[in-house]
N, C-alpha and C positions, 0 to 999 in steps of 0.2 A: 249604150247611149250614143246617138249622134254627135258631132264635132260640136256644133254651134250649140248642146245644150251641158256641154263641159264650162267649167271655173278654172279659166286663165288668163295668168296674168295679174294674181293676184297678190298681195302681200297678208299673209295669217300668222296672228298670233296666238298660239295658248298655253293658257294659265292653268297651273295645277298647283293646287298646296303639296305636296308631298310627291316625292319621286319613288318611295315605298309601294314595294308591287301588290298592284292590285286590280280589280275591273277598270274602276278610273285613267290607272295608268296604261292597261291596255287599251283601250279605248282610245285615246288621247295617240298611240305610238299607230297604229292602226287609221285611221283618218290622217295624221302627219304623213306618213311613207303614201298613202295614196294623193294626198293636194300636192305633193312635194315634186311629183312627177313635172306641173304643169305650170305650179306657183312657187311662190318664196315662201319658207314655212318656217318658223320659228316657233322655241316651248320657251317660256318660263316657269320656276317650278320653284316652291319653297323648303322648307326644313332641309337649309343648306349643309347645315351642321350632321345632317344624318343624311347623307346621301346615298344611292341606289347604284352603283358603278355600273352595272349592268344595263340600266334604262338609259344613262348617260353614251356609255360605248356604244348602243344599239343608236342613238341618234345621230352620234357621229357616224357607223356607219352607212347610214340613211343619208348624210350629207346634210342634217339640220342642225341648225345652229340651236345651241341653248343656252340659257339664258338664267343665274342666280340670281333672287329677290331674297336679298339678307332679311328683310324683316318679317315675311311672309310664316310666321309659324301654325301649325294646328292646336295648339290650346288658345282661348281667349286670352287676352293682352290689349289695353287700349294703347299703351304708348307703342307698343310696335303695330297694330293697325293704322295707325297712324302713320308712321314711318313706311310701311308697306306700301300704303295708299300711295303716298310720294313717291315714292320707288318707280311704280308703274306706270302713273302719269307721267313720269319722268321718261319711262322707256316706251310709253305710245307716242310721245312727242319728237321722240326722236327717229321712231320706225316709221310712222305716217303707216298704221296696218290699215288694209282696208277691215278687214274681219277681226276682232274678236272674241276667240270661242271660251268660256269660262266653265271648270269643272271642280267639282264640290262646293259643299256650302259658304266655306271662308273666302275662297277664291271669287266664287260666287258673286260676296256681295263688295270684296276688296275692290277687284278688278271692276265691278257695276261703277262704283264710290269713282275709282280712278279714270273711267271714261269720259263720266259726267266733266270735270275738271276738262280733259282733255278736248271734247267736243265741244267746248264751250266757244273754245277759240276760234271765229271763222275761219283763219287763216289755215288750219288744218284739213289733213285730208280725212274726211269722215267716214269714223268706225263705226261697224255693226257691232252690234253688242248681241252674241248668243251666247248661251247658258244652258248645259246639260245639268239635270238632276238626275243623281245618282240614286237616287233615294233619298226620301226628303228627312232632314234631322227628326221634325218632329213627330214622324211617327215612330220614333224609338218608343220606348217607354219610359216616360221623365215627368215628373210633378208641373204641373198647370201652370207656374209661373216660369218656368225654364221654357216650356212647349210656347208658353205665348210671348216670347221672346224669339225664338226660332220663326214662328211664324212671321212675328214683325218685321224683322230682319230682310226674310225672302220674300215678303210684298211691296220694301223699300225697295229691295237689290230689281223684283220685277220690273217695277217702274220704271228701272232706267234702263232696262234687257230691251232690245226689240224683240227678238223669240226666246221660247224658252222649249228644249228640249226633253222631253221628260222619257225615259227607258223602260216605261209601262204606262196602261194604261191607268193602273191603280193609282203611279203618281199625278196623271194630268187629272184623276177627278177628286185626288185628294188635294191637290192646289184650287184648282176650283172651287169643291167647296166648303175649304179653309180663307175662299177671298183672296189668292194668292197673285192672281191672274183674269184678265177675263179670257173666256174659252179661246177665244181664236189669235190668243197669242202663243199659247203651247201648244206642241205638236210631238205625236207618240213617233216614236221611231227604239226601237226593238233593237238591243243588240243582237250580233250574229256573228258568228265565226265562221274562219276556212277551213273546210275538212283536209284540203289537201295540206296544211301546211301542220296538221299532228301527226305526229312519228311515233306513237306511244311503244313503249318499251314491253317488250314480250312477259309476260304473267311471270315465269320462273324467275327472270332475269329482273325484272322488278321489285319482286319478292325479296333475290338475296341482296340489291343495293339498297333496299329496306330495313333489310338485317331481320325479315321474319319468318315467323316456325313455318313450316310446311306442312305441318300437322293439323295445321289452322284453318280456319275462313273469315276472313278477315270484313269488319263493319269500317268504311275508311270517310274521313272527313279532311277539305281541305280549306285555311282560312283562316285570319286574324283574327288574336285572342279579345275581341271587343265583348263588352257586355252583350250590345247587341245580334251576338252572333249563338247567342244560346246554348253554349254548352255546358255553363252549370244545370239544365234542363237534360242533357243527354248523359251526363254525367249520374246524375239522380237515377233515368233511368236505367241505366245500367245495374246502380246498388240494387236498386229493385228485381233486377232478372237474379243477380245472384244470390239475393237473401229468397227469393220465388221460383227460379227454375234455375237451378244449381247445376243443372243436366248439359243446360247450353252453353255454358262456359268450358264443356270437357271438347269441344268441337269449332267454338269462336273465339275469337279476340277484336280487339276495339283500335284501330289506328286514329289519331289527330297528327297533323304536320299543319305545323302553323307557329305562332310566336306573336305576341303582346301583352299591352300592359294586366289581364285575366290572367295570365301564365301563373302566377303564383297563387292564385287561390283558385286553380284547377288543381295545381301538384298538393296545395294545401287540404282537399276533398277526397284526392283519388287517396292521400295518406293516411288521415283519421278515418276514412272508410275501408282501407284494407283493400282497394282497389287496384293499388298497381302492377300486381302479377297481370293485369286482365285490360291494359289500356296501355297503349305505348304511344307519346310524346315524341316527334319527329321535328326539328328545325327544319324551315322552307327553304327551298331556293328559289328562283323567279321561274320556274318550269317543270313546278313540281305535277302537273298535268301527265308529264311522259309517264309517271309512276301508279295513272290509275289501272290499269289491267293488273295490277299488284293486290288492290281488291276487289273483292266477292260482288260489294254491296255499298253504295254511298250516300251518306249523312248529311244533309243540310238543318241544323235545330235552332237558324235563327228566328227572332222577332221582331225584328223590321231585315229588308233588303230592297233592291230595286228590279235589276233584272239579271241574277247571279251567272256569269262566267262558268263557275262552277256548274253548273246545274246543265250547261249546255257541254261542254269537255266531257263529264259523265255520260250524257246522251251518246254522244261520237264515242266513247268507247265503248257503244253497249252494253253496261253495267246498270242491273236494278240501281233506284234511285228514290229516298225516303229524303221526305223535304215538308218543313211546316207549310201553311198556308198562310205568308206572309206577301205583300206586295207583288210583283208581277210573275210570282211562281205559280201563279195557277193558270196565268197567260201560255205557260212553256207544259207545263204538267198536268191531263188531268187524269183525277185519282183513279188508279185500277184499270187506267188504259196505253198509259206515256208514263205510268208514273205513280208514288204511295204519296199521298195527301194526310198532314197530322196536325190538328190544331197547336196554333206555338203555346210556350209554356208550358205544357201538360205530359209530363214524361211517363206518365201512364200510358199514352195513346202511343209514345215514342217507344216504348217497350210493345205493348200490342204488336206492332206493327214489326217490330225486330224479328218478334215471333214467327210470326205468321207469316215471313218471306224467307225463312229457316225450314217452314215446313211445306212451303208450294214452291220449292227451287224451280221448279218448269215454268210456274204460268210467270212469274218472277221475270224468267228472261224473254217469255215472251213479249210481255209488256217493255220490257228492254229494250228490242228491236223495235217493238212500232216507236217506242221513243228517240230511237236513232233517223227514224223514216222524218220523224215529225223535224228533228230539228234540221236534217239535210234540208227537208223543203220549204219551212217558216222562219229561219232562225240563220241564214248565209250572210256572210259579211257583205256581199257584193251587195244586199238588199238595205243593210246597215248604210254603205257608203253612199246610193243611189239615194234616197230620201234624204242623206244628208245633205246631199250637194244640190237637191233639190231646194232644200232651208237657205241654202247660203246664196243659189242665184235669183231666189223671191227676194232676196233682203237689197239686194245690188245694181 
């Protein structure tokens, strides 16, 4: 990019409900280290009480300042909404941000709530209000009255956003039309990653900081324990392979590294089912990406997502890659060319398909590499950063 079409000189702020590693939080550390070059960058970040040390030491050594919002938590609560709202308005009034970029839902509509307040005031220096959607709550799977709650929410929170960033194109037409927006205040921008910056850890050496057989081929998933992340669905299938082809389990095993509030009634399924010789439960750490050449083959079984991290880290290491067709995964994947496409919920099709890339190991990795091709060339951070920065000097 030319000089004069850079963003500097700026003061940014953003907001994230939780500092707990995830796409969001890269996302958010990734845009920071790059404006930080040229502007004043500051995070705010809630669920203080459960902090991320890692996220935190990585900003400090980025030289960004950051910033606790005590009331800011992720389950509903009015009286700390409430309190949070204040919080922020309290600290846009004191930062004078030009930019406000807001990520996840709570944050979302917190940070919206607290600008309104703060731009009210002439005397301030006026903030943009943007707003990435991670994926939007309500295409989770939730009863009518929660979903049209969700909606509500982020067509108020809209109103007061000047753009809204959506990480597929599935969520800017499910705002749409949900009424969430009109068209040409969201705008698709794709996350992407830098190849140069994964060092993945060599297959053997992965394996044994894994702690697994070598006798093995490993099916590997990486990702918090939400509902939405579907693995009561890959769990099922699995009983299914071993009560149906008993054969493939003398040759495979099953890996999840992850951890949330699902954790115990996965360990509660894989035990009434007799399943845990055949499934191993790994604690994450914030760069558990070094560890995929550890496996064969990788699992994505959620039902809703937006534009999964995972799904592009799998690519860069070359590994087959089995993933529902949820939200902006068919943007990154398509089936039997970049990639295995399985309708979510259906652990029939999740089993099929376990199958069936068990017994074409070749065409498996060839599809691997053209998926490595695809994301080097559709899927780069540098194209992530450039559209972004492109949002923030239309709004300026």
């Amino acid at each position: 990019m030319t000089e004069e079409k850079k963003l500097i000189g700026k003061k940014i702020l953003y907001l994230i409900t939780q500092t707990k590693w995830g796409g969001a939080q890269k996302y958010v550390l990734e845009l920071a280290e790059y404006f930080s070059k040229n502007n004043e960058v500051h995070i705010a970040y809630g669920e203080v009480s459960n902090t991320n040390q890692q996220f935190l030491d990585t900003c400090h050594k980025l030289n960004i300042k950051t910033i606790p919002i005590k009331y800011l938590i992720r389950n509903i609560d009015m009286g700390n909404e409430f309190l949070a709202t204040k919080e922020i308005a309290k600290l846009l009034n004191k930062g004078n941000y030009n930019i406000l970029h807001l990520n996840s839902s709570k944050a979302g509509a917190i940070g919206a709530l607290a600008s309104m307040f703060y731009n009210f005031n002439p005397l301030n220096v006026r903030a943009r209000i943007i707003y990435t959607a991670h994926g939007y709550v309500f295409n989770e799977p939730l009863n009518k009255f929660v979903r049209k709650a969700y909606i509500l929410s982020e067509t108020f929170s809209a109103g007061l956003q000047n753009r809204i960033i959506a990480v597929s194109d599935y969520d800017k037409q499910s705002a749409i039309s949900n009424k969430i927006c009109l068209p040409n205040k969201i705008v698709v921008v794709h996350n992407g990653v830098d190849s140069e910056q994964y060092n993945f850890l060599a297959k053997e050496k992965a394996k044994v900081l894994l702690k697994l057989d070598g006798q093995y081929k490993y099916f590997g998933t990486i990702g918090s324990f939400y509902k939405a992340k579907g693995y009561n669905y890959l769990t099922e299938a699995i009983k299914i392979i071993r009560d149906e082809s008993p054969e493939f389990l003398k040759d495979n095993r099953f890996v999840f590294i992850g951890d949330g509030p699902e954790l115990v009634n996965i360990k509660k399924y894989l035990n009434e089912n007799n399943l845990t010789d055949y499934i191993k439960i790994i604690k994450p750490s914030d760069e558990d990406w070094k560890f995929l050449l550890g496996f064969d083959y990788f699992i994505l079984p959620s039902v809703k997502e937006g534009l999964p991290y995972a799904i592009l880290e799998a690519g860069l290491a070359k590994i087959p890659v089995i993933s529902t067709e949820v939200g902006g995964i068919p943007e990154i994947l398509k089936n039997k060319e970049t990639g295995y496409l399985v309708p979510p919920a259906n652990p029939l099709s999740l089993k099929n398909v376990i199958l069936e890339l068990t017994n074409n190991a070749e065409q498996a990795q060839i599809i691997a590499e053209n998926n490595y091709i695809n994301i080097k060339e559709n899927f780069s951070l540098a194209k992530t950063i450039e559209q972004t920065e492109k949002v923030y000097l239309g709004l300026l």
